[in-house]
C-alpha positions as CSV (number, residue, x, y, z in Angstrom):
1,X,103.4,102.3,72.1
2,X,102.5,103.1,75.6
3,X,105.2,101.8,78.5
4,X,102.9,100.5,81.1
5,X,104.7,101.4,84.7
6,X,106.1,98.1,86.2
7,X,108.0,98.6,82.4
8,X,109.4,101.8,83.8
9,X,110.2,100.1,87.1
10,X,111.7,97.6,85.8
11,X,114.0,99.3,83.1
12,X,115.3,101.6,85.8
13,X,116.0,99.0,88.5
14,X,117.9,97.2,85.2
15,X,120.2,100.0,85.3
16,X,120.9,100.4,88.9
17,X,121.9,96.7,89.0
18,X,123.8,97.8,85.7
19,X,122.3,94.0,84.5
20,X,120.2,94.9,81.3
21,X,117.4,92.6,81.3
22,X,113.4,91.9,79.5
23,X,112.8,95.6,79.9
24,X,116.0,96.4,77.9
25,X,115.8,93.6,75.8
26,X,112.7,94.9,74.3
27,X,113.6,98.5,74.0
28,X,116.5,97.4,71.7
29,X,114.2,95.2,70.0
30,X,111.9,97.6,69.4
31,X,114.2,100.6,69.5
32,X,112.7,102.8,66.1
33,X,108.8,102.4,67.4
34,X,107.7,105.7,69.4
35,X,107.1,105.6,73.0
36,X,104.9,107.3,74.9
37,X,103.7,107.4,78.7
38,X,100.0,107.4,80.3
39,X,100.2,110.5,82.7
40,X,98.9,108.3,85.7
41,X,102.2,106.2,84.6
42,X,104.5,109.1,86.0
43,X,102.7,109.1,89.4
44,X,103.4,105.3,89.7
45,X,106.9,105.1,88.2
46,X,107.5,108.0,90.9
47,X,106.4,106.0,93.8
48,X,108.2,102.8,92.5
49,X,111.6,103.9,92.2
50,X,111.3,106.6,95.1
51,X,112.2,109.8,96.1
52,X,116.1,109.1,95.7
53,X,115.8,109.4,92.4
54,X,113.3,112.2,91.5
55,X,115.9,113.8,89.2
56,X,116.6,111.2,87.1
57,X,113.2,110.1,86.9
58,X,112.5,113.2,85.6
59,X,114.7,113.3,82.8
60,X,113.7,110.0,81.9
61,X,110.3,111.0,81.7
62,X,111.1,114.3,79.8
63,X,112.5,111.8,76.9
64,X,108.7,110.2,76.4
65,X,105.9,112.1,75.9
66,X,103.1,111.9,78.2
67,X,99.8,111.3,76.6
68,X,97.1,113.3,78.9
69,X,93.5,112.4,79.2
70,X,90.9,113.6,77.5
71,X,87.1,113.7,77.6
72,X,87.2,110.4,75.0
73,X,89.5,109.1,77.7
74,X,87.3,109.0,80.2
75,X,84.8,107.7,78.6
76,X,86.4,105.1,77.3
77,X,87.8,104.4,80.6
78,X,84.3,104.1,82.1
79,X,83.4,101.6,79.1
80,X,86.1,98.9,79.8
81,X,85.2,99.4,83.3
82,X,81.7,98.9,82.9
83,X,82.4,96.0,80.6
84,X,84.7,94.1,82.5
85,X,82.8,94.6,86.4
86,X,80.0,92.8,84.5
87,X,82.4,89.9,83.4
88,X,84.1,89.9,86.7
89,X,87.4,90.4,84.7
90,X,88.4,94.2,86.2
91,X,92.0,94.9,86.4
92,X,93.5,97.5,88.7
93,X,92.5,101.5,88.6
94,X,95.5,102.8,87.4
95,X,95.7,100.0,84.6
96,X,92.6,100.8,83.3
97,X,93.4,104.2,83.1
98,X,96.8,103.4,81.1
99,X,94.4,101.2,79.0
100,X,91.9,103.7,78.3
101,X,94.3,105.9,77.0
102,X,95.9,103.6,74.8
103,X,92.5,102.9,72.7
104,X,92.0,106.6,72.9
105,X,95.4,106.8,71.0
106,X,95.5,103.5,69.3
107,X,98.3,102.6,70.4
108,X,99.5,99.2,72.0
109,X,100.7,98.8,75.9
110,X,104.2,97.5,76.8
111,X,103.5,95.4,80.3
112,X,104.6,92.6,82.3
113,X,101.0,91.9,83.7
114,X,100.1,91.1,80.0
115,X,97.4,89.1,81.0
116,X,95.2,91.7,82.5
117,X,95.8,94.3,79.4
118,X,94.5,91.3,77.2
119,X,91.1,91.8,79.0
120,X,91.3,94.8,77.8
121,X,88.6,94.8,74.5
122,X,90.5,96.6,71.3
123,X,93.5,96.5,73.3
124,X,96.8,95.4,71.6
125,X,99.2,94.3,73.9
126,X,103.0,93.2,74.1
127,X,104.9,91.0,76.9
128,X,108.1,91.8,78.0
């Protein structure tokens, strides 16, 4: 599965307020399925937690792998685009980036935002 970044947000601000919450309430429910990052995910988890905590958002990262994009990718990215401009259904950029990898992969997105990801067409997508 692919952790969408408001997961990755939230599952580090869950341990600064040392308060496990939805974010590690579904890790532990879901704790023998592989995870795996979009690489536009890393950018954005950056910029949500901040610069205070480069380091350990960096060995955080190193513990997923990060799935990069491929020609496929961005052509599937330009097809859900495409498709969802014309049903006046587009979600943000970077979502549709995270999306587009996960068809490329097959693989399902973890996201709070569940709503837009199930816009997504051959998308499979889980709620935390």
């Amino acid at each position: 599965m692919i952790l969408d970044s408001k997961f990755l947000i939230d599952l580090q601000r869950e341990l600064d307020r040392r308060r496990p919450a939805g974010a590690h309430t579904f890790l532990a429910k879901n704790e023998d399925v592989r995870r795996s990052l979009a690489l536009i995910s890393e950018g954005e988890f950056a910029c949500g937690i901040g610069d205070d905590h480069q380091h350990a958002v960096a060995a955080f990262l190193r513990q997923h792998p990060i799935l990069r994009y491929t020609s496929e990718t961005a052509w599937i990215y330009s097809r859900i685009q495409r498709q969802l401009k014309r049903q006046v259904q587009l979600i943000g950029t970077n979502d549709l980036w995270v999306a587009a990898t996960a068809v490329a992969h097959g693989l399902p997105v973890v996201a709070c935002n569940a709503d837009d990801f199930r816009r997504v067409p051959r998308l499979t997508v889980y709620q935390y």
